[in-house]
TITOR-947769 format. One record per atom (N, C-alpha, C, O): residue in one letter; residue number from 1; x, y, z; atom name. Coordinates in steps of 0.02 Angstrom, whole numbers, plus 50000, padded with zeros to 5 digits. Example, Ala and Ser with C-alpha at 12.3 -4.5 7.8 and 13.67 -1.06 7.14 Angstrom:
+---+-----+-------+-------+-------+----+
: r :   k :    c1 :    c2 :    c3 :  a :
+---+-----+-------+-------+-------+----+
: a :   1 : 50660 : 49716 : 50390 :  N :
: a :   1 : 50615 : 49775 : 50390 : CA :
: a :   1 : 50660 : 49835 : 50390 :  C :
: a :   1 : 50712 : 49834 : 50423 :  O :
: s :   2 : 50642 : 49888 : 50354 :  N :
: s :   2 : 50684 : 49947 : 50357 : CA :
: s :   2 : 50645 : 50002 : 50394 :  C :
: s :   2 : 50670 : 50057 : 50402 :  O :
+---+-----+-------+-------+-------+----+
//
This chain:
+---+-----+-------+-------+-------+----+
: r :   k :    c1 :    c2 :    c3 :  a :
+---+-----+-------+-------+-------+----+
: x :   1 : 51941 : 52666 : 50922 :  N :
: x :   1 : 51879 : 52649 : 50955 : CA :
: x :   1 : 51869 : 52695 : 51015 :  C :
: x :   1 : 51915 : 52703 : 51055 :  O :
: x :   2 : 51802 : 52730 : 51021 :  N :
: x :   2 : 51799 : 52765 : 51066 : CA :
: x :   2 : 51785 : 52731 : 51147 :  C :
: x :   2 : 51752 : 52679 : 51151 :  O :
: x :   3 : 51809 : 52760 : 51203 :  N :
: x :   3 : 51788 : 52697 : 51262 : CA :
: x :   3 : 51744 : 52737 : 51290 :  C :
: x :   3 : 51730 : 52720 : 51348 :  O :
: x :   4 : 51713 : 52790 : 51267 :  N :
: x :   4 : 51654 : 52849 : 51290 : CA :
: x :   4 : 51612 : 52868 : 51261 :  C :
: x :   4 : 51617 : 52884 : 51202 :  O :
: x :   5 : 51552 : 52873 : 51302 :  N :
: x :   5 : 51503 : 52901 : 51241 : CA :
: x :   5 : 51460 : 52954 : 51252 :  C :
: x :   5 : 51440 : 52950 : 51310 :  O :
: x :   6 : 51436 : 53004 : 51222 :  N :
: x :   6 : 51378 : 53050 : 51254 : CA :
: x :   6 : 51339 : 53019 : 51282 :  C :
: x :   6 : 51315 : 52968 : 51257 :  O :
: x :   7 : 51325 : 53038 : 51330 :  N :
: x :   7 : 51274 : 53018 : 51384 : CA :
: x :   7 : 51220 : 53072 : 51376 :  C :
: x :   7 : 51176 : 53062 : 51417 :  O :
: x :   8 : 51209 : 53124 : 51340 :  N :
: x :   8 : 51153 : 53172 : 51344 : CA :
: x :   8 : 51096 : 53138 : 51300 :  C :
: x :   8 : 51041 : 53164 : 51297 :  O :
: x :   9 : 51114 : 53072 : 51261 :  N :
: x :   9 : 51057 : 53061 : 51218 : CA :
: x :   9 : 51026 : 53016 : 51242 :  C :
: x :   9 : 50985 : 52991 : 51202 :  O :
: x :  10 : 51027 : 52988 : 51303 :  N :
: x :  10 : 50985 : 52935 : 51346 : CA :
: x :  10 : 50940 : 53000 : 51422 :  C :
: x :  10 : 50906 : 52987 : 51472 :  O :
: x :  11 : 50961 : 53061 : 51394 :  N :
: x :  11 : 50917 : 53113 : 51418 : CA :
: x :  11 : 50862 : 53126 : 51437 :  C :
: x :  11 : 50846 : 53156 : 51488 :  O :
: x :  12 : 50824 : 53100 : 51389 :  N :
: x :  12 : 50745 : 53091 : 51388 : CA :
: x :  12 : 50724 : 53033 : 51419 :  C :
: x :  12 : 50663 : 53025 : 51420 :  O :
: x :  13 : 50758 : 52991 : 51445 :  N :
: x :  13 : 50731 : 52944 : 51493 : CA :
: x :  13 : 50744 : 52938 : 51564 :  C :
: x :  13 : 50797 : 52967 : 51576 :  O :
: x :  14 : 50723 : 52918 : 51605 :  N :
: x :  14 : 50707 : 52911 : 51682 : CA :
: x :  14 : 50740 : 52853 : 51700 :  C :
: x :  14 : 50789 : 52854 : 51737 :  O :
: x :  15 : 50719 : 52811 : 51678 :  N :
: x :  15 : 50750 : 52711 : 51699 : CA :
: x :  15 : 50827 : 52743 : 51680 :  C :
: x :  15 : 50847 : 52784 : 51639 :  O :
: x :  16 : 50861 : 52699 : 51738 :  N :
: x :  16 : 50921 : 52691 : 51715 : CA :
: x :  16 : 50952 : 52637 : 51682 :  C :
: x :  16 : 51009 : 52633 : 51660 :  O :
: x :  17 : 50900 : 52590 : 51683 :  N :
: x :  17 : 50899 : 52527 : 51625 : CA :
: x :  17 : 50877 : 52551 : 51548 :  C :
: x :  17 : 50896 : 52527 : 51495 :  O :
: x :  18 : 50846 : 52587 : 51556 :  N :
: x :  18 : 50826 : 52616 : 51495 : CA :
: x :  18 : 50893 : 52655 : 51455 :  C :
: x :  18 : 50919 : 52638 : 51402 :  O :
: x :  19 : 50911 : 52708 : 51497 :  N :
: x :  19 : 50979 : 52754 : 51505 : CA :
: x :  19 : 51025 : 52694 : 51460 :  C :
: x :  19 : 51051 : 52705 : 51405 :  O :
: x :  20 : 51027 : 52629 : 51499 :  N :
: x :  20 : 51091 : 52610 : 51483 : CA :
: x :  20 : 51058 : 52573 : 51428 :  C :
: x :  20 : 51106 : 52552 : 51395 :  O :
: x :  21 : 51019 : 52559 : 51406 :  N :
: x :  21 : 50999 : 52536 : 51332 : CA :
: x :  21 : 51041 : 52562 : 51298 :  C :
: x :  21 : 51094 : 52545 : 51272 :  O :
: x :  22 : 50998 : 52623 : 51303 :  N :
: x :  22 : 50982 : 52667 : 51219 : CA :
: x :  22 : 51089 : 52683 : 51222 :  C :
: x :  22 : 51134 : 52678 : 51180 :  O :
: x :  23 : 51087 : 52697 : 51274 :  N :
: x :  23 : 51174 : 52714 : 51273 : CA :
: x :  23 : 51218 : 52658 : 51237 :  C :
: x :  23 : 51263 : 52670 : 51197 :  O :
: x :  24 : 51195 : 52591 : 51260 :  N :
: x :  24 : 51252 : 52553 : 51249 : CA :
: x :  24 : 51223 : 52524 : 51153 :  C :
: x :  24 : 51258 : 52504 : 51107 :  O :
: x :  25 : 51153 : 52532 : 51156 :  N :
: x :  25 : 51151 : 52508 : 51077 : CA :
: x :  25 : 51186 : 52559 : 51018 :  C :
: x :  25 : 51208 : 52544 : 50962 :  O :
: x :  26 : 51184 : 52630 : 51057 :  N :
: x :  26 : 51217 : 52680 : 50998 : CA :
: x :  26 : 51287 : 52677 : 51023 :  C :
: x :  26 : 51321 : 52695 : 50974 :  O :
: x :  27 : 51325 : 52665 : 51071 :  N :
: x :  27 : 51400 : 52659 : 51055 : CA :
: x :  27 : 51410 : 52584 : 51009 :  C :
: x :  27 : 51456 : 52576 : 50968 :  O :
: x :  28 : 51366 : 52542 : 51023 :  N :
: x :  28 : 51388 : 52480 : 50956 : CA :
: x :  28 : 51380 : 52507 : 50898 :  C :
: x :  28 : 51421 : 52507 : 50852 :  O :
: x :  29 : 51331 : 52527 : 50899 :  N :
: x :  29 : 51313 : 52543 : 50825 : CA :
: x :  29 : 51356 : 52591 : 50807 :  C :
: x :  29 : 51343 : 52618 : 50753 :  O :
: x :  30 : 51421 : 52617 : 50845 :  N :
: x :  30 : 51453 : 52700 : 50801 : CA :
: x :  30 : 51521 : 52639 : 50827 :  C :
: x :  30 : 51570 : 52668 : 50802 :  O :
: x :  31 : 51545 : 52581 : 50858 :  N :
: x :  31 : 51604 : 52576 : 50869 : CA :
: x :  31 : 51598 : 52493 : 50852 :  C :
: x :  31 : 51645 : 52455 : 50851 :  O :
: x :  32 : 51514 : 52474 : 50838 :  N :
: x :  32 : 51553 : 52371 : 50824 : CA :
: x :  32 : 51580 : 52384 : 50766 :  C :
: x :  32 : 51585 : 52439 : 50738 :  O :
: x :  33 : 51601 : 52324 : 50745 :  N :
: x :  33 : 51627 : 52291 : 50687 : CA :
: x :  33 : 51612 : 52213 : 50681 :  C :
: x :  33 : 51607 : 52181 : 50733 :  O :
: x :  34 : 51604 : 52182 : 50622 :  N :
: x :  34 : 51578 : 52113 : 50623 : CA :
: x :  34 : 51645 : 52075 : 50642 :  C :
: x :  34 : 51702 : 52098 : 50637 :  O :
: x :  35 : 51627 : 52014 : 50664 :  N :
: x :  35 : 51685 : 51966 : 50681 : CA :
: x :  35 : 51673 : 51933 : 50653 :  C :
: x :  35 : 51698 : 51886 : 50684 :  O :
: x :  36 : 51637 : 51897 : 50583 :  N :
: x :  36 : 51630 : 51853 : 50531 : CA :
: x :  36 : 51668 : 51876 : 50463 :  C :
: x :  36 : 51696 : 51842 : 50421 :  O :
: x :  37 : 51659 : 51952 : 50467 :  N :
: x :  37 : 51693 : 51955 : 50395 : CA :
: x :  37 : 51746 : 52022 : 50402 :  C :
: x :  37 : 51789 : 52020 : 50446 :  O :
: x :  38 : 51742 : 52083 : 50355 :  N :
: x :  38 : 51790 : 52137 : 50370 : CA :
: x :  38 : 51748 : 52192 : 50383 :  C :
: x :  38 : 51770 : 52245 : 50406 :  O :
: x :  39 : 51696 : 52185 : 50370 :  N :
: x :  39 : 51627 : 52233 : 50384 : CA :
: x :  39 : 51643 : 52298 : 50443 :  C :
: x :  39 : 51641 : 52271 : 50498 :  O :
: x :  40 : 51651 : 52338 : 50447 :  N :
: x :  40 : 51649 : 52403 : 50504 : CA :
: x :  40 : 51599 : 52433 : 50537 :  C :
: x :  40 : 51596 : 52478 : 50579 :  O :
: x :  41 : 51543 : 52386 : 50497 :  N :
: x :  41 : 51459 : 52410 : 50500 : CA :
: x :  41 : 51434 : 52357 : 50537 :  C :
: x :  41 : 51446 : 52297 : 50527 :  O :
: x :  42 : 51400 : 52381 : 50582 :  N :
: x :  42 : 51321 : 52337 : 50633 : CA :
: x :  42 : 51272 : 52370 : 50616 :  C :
: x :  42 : 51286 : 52430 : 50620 :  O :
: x :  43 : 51228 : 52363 : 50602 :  N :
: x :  43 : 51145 : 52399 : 50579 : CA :
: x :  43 : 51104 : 52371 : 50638 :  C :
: x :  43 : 51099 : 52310 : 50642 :  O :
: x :  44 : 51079 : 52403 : 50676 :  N :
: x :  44 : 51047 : 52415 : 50722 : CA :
: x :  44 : 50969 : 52364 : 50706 :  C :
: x :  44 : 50947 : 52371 : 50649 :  O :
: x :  45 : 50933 : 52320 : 50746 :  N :
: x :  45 : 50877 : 52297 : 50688 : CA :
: x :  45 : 50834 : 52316 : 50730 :  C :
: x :  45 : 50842 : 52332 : 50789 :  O :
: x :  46 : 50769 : 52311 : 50686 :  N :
: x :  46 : 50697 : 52362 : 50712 : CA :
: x :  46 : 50673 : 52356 : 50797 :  C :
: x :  46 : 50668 : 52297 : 50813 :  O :
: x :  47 : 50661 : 52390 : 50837 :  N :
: x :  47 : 50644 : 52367 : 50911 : CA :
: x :  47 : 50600 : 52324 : 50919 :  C :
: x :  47 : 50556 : 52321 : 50876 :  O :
: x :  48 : 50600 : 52293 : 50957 :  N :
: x :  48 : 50585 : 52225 : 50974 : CA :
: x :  48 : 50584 : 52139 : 50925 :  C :
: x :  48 : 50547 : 52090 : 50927 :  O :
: x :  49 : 50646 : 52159 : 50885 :  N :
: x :  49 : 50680 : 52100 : 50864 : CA :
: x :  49 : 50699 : 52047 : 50905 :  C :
: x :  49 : 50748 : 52047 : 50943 :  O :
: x :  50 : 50649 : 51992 : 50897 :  N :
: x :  50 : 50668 : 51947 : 50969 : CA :
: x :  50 : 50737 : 51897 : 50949 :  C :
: x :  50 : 50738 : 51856 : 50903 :  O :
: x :  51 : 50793 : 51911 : 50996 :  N :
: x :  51 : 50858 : 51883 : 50997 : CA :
: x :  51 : 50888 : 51927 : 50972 :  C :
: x :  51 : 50928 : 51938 : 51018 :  O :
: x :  52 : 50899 : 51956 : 50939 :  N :
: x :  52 : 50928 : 51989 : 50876 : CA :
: x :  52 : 50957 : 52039 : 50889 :  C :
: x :  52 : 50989 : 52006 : 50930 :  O :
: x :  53 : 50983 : 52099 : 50896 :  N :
: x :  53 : 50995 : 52156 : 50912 : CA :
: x :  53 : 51030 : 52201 : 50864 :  C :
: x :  53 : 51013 : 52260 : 50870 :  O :
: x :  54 : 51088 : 52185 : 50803 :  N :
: x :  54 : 51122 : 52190 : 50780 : CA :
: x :  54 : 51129 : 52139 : 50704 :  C :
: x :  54 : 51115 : 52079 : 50711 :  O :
: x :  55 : 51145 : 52158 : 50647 :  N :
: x :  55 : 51149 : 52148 : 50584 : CA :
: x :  55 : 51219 : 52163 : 50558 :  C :
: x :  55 : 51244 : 52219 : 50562 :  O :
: x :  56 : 51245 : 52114 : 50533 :  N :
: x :  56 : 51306 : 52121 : 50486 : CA :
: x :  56 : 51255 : 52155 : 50428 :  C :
: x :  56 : 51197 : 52138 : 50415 :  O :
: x :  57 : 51297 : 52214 : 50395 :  N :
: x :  57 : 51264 : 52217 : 50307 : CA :
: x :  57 : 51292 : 52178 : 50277 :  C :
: x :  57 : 51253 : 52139 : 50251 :  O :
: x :  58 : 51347 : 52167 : 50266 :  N :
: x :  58 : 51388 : 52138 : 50211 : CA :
: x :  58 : 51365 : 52049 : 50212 :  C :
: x :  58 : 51345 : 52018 : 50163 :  O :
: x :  59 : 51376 : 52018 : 50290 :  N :
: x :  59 : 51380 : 51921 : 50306 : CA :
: x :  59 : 51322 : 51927 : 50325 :  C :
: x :  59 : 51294 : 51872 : 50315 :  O :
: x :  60 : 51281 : 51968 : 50351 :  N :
: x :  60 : 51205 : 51941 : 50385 : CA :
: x :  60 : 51223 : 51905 : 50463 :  C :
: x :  60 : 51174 : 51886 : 50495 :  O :
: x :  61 : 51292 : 51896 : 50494 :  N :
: x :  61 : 51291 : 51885 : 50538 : CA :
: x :  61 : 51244 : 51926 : 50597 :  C :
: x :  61 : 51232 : 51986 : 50595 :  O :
: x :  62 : 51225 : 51888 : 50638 :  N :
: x :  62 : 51171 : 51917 : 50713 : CA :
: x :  62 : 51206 : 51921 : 50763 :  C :
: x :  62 : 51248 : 51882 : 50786 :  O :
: x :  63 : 51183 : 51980 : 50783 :  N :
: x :  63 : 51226 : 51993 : 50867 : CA :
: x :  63 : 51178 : 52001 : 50925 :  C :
: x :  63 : 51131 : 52041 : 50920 :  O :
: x :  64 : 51185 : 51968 : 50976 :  N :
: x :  64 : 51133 : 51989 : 51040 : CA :
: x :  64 : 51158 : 52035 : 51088 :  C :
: x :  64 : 51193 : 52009 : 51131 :  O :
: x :  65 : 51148 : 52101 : 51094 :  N :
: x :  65 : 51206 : 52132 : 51168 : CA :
: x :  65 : 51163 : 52130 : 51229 :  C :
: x :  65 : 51105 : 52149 : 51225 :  O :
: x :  66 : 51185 : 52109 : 51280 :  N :
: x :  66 : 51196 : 52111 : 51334 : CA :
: x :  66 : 51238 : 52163 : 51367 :  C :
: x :  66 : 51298 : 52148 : 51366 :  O :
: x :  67 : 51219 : 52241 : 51407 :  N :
: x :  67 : 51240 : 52266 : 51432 : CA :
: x :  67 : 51210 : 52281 : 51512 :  C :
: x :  67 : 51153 : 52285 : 51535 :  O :
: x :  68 : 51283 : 52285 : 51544 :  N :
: x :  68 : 51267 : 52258 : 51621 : CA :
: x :  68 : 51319 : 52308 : 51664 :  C :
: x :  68 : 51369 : 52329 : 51634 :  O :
: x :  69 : 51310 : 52323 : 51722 :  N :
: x :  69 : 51363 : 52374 : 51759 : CA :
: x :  69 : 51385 : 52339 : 51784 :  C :
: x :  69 : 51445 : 52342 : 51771 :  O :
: x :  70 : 51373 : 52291 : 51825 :  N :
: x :  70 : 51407 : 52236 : 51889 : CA :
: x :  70 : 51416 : 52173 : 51816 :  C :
: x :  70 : 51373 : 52170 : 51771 :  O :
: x :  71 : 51476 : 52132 : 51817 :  N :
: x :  71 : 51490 : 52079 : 51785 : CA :
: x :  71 : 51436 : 52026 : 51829 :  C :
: x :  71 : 51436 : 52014 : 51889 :  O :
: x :  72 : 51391 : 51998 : 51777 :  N :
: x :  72 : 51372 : 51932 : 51820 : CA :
: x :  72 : 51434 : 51870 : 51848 :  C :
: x :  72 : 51482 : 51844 : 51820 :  O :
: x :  73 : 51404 : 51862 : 51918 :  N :
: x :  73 : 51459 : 51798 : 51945 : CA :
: x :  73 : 51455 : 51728 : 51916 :  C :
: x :  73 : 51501 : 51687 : 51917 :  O :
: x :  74 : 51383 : 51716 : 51885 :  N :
: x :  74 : 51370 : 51632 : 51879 : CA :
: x :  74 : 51333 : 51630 : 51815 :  C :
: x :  74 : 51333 : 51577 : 51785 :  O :
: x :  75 : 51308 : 51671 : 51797 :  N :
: x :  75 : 51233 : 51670 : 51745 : CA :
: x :  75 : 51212 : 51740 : 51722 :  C :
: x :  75 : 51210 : 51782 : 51767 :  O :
: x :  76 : 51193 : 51764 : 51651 :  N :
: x :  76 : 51165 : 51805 : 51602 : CA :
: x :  76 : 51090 : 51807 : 51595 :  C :
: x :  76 : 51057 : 51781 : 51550 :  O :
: x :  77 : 51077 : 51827 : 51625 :  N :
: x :  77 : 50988 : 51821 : 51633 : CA :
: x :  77 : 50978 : 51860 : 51553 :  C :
: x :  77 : 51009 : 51908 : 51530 :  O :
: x :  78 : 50924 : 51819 : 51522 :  N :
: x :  78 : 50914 : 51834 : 51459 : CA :
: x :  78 : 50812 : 51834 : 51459 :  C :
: x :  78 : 50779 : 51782 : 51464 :  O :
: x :  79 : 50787 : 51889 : 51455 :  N :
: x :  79 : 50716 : 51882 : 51450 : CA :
: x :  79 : 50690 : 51852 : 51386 :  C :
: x :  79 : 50629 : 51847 : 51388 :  O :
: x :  80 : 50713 : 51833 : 51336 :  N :
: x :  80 : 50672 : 51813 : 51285 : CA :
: x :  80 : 50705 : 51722 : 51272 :  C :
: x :  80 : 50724 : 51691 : 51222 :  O :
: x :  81 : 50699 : 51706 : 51338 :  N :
: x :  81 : 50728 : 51625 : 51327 : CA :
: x :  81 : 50699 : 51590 : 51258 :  C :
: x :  81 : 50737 : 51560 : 51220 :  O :
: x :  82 : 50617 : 51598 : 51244 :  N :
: x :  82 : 50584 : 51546 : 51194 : CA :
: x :  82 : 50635 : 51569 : 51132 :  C :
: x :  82 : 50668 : 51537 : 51091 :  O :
: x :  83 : 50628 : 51618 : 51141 :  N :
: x :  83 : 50660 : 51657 : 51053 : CA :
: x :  83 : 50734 : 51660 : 51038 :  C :
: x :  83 : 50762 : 51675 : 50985 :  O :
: x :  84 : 50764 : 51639 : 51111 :  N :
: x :  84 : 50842 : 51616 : 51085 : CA :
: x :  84 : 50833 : 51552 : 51074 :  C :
: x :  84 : 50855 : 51531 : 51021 :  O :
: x :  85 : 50792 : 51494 : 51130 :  N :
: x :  85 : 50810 : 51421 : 51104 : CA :
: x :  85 : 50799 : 51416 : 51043 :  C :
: x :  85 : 50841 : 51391 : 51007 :  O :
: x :  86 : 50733 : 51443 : 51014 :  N :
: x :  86 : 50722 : 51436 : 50939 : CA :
: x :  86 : 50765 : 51447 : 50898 :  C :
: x :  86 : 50768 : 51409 : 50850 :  O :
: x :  87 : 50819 : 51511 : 50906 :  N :
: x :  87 : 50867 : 51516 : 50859 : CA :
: x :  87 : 50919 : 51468 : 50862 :  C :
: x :  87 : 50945 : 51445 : 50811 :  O :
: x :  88 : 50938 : 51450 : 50927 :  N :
: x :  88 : 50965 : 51388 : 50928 : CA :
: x :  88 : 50968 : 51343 : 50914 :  C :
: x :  88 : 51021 : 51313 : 50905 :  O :
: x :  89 : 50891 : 51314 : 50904 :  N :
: x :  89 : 50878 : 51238 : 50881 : CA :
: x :  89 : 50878 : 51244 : 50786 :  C :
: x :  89 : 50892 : 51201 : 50744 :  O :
: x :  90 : 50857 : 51319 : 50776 :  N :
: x :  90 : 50860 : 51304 : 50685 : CA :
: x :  90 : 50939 : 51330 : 50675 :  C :
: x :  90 : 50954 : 51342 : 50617 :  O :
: x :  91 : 50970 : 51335 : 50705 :  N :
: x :  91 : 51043 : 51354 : 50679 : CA :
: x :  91 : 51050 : 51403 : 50681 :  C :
: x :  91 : 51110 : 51407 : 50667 :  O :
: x :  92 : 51029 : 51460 : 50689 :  N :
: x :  92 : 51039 : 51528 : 50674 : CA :
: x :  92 : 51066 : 51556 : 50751 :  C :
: x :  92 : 51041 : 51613 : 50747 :  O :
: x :  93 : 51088 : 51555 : 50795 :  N :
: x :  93 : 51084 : 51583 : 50855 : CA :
: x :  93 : 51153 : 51657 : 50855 :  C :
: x :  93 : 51214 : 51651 : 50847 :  O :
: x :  94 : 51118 : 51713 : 50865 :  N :
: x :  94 : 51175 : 51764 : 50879 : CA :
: x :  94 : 51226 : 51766 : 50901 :  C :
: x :  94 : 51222 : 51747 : 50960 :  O :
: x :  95 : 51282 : 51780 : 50884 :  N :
: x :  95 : 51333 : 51806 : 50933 : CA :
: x :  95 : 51342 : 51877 : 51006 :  C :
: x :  95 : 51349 : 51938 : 51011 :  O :
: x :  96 : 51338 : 51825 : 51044 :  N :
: x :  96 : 51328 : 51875 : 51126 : CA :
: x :  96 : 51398 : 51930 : 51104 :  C :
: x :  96 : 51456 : 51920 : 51084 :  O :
: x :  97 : 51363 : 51982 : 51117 :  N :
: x :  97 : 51416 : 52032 : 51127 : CA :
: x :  97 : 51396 : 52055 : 51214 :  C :
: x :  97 : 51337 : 52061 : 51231 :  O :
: x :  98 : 51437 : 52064 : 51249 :  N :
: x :  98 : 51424 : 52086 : 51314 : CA :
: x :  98 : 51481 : 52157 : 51349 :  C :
: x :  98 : 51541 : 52164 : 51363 :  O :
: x :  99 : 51424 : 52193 : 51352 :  N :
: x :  99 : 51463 : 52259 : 51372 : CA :
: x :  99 : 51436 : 52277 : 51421 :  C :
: x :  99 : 51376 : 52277 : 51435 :  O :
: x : 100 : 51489 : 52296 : 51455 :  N :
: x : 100 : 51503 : 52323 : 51506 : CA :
: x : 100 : 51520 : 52376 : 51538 :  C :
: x : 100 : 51582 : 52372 : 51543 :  O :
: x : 101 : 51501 : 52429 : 51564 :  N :
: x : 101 : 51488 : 52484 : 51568 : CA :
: x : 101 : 51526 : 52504 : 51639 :  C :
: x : 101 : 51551 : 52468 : 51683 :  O :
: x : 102 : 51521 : 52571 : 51633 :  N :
: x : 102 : 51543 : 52607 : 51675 : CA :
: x : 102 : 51505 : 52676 : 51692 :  C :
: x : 102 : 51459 : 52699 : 51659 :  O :
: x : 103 : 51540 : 52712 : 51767 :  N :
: x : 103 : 51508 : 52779 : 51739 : CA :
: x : 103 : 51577 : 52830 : 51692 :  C :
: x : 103 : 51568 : 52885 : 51666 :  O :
: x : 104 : 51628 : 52799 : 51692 :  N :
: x : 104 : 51701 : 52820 : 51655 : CA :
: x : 104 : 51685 : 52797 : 51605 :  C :
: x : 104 : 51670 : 52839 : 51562 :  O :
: x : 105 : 51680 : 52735 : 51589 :  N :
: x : 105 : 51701 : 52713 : 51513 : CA :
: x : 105 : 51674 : 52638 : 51494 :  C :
: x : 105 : 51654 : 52593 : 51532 :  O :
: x : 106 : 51678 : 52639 : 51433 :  N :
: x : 106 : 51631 : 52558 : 51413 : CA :
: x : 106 : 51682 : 52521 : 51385 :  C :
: x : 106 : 51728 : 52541 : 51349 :  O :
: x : 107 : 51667 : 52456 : 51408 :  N :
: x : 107 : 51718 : 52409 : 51384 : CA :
: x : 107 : 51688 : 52338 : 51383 :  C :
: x : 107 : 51674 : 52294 : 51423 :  O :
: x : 108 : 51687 : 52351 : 51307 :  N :
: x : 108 : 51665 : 52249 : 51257 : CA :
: x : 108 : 51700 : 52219 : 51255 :  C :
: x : 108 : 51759 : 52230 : 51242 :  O :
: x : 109 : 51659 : 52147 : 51276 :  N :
: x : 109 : 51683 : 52106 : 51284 : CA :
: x : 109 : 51646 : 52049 : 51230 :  C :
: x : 109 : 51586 : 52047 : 51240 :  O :
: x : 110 : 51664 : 52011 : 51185 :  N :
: x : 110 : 51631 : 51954 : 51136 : CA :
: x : 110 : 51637 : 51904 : 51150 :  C :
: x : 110 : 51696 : 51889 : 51158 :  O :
: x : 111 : 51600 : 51861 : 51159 :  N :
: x : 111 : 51611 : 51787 : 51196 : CA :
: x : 111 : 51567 : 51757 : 51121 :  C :
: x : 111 : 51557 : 51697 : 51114 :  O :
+---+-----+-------+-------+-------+----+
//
């Protein structure tokens, strides 16, 4: 597993929220693996998938990432609250992947 990633392909953007998007969705996508089945694959799902972020191919399991530089102390601020309770209440709710970044190196964490 790599704990680094090119940083030249978040280039074209200005935000450093942005920066750390596009960065931290393409190191999942080249280093997750599912935790439901043996899968080595996450499929990335279309932008603005509300809750969603990530696709098992093989189980269909859902992943939400959360990537953050400072560890939150108390609370995960999540902007799309309606569209997680919903997944919540019909059963379907993602698995939080939460990564954590650096300007050295990235390091996941799965809760």
């Amino acid at each position: 597993m790599m704990l680094r990633c090119d940083t030249s392909i978040a280039d074209a953007y200005n935000s450093e929220a942005q920066k750390s998007r596009v960065l931290s969705e393409k190191w999942i996508e080249s280093n997750g693996y599912c935790l439901a089945c043996e899968s080595d694959i996450l499929r990335q799902t279309t932008a603005n998938t509300r809750a969603i972020d990530f696709i098992c191919p093989r189980c269909r399991q859902s992943y939400e990432l959360k990537a953050f530089r400072v560890r939150p102390k108390n609370r995960l601020v999540d902007g799309a609250y309606s569209a997680l309770m919903g997944r919540i209440l019909d059963g379907s709710v993602p698995t939080l992947m939460m990564l954590e970044r650096s300007d050295l190196a990235l390091r996941m964490r799965i809760s």
